[in-house]
N, C-alpha and C positions, 0 to 999 in steps of 0.2 A: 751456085751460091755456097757459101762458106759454111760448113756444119753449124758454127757456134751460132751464127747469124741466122739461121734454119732456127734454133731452139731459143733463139732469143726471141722472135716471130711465132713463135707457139708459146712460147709464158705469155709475150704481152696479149696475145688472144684468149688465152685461160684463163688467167689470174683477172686481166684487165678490161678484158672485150675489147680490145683497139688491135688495129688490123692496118697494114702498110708502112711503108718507108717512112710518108712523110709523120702519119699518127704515132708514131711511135718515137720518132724523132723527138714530135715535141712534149711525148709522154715524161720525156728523161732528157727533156731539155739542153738537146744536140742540133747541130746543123744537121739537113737531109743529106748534104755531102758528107760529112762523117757517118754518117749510117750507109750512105751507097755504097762509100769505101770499103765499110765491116764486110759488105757481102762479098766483096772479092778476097779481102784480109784475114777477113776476121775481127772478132767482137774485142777491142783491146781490155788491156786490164782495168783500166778506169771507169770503162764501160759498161764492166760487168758489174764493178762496185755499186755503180750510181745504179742499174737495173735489181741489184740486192735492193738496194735502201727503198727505191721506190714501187717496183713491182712485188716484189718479194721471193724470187726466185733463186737459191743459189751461186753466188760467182763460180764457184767452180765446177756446178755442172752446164754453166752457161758458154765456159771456158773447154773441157775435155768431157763433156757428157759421161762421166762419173758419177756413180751415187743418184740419188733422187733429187728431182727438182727442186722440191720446197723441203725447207728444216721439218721432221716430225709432221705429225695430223696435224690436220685444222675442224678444229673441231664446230660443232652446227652453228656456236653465236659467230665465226667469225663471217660477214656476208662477202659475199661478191662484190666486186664493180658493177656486175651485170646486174644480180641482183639490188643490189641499192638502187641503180636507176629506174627498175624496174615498181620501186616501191619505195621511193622521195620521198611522198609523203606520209609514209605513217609515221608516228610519233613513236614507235618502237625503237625507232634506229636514233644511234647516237655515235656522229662522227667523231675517231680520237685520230688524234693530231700523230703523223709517223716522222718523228724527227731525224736528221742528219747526223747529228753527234750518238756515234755509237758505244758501245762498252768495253771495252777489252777482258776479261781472262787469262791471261797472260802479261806481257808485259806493259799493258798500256796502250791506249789511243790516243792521238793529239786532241788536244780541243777543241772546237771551233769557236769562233769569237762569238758566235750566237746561237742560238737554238732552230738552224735553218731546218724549216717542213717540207718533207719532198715529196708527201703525199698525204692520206690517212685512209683509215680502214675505221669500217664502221662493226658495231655492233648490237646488240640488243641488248636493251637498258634493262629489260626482264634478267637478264642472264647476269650484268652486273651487277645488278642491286642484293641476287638469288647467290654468286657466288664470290664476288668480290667486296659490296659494303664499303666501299670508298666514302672518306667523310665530304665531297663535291667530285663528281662525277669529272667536271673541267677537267682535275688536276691528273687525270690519266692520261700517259703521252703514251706510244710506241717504242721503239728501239732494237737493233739488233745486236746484237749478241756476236762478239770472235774471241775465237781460243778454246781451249781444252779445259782448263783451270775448276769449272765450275762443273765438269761430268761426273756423274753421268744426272747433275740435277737440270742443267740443260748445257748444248750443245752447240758449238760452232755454226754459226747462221740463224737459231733460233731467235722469235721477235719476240719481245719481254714487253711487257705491260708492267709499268711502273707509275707510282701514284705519287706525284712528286710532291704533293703537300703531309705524305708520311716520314720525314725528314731527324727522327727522335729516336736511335739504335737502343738509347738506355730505355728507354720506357716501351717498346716493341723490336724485343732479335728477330734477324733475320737477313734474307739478301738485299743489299743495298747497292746504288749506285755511288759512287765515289770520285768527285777529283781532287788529286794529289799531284804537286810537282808539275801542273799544268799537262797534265793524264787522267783520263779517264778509266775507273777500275771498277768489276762489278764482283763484292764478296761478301761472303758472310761474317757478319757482325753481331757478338753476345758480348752483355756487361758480363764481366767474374765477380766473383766473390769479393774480390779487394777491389771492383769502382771499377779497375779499367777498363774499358776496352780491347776487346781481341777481332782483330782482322783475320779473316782464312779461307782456302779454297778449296771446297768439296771432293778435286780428284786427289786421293789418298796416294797414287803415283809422283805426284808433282806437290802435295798441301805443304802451302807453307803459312808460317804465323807471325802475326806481327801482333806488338802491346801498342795501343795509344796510352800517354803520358802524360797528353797536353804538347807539348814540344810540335808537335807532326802540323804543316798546315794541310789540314784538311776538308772539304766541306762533304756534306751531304746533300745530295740532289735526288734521292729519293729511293723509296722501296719497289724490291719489281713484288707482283702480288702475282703473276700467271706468268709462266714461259708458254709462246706455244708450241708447247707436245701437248699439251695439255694437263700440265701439271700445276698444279695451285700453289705458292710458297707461300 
């Protein structure tokens, strides 16, 4: 069997508790023929992506076993797959939705025309209320995170927890999600002193700055409130 295909078969058993060709096939919603392929091929590029979004595991260590599997710690609210089924029903747990359309850091993501969910990950609603204070709990989606841009506040592959009904830069700075130019852009945003607007990104290697004017179309899709490394923004 093909290394990458080896370690694509031990995320989806770790992260996920699913185990075999065909459960993992439809984990990441592939034919079992393109997964029998991987194992002689290898795990293609597409493949790895769709396994980032939905299991959570890094593409490119699923790609050259490189680096660590997952972006950063997971810290104790994030559960299991194993665990969640293990414990359905308590009223602690509160499924957030892991959506498809990601962030960029650098130059941009394409959009998708909708906010396609390719899985979700749960949490405990003790641990959000205690550390995040979201004004409806709903409005917290998932998302990963690529690029350099925003290090070392979080990092390429890290999953960001963004509260989409926090949409108002002037009246709470901080990192936002952004599309512009039909791109998706995730940076830090402070009113100045004169009204405007200032767009910028955290690695002091790379930071660059932009003034909103009014002129820009742009909208706002939301605050991220946690990366996880487990960092709170």
């Amino acid at each position: 069997m093909h290394a990458s295909t080896d370690r694509l078969y031990q995320a989806a058993k770790q992260l996920r508790d699913v185990s075999g060709q065909s459960a993992v096939a439809r984990l990441l919603n592939e034919s079992p023929q393109t997964v029998k392929n991987w194992e002689t091929r290898g795990v293609s590029r597409a493949g790895a992506m769709t396994a980032e979004s939905v299991i959570g595991v890094r593409a490119a260590w699923l790609l050259t076993g490189d680096g660590a599997m997952v972006s950063g710690s997971i810290p104790p609210a994030l559960v299991s797959q194993q665990v969640v089924a293990a414990t359905e029903n308590s009223e602690d747990l509160v499924r957030i939705s892991l959506l498809a359309n990601s962030g960029s850091m650098g130059p941009g993501n394409e959009v998708l025309d909708a906010d396609y969910v390719v899985g979700d990950l749960a949490l405990s609603s003790h641990w959000i209320n205690q550390h995040i204070r979201p004004g409806n709990i709903r409005e917290l989606k998932f998302i990963h995170a690529h690029g350099e841009s925003m290090a070392p506040t979080f990092s390429d592959g890290d999953v960001l927890l963004v509260d989409v009904g926090s949409r108002d830069p002037s009246s709470l700075e901080g990192v936002y999600v952004l599309e512009a130019n039909d791109k998706i852009y995730i940076k830090r945003v402070r009113m100045r002193m004169d009204g405007a607007m200032e767009v910028s990104s955290d690695n002091i290697n790379i930071k660059t700055v932009d003034v909103l004017n009014g002129d820009h179309q742009l909208r706002v899709l939301g605050r991220v409130v946690w990366a996880w490394n487990g960092k709170k923004l």
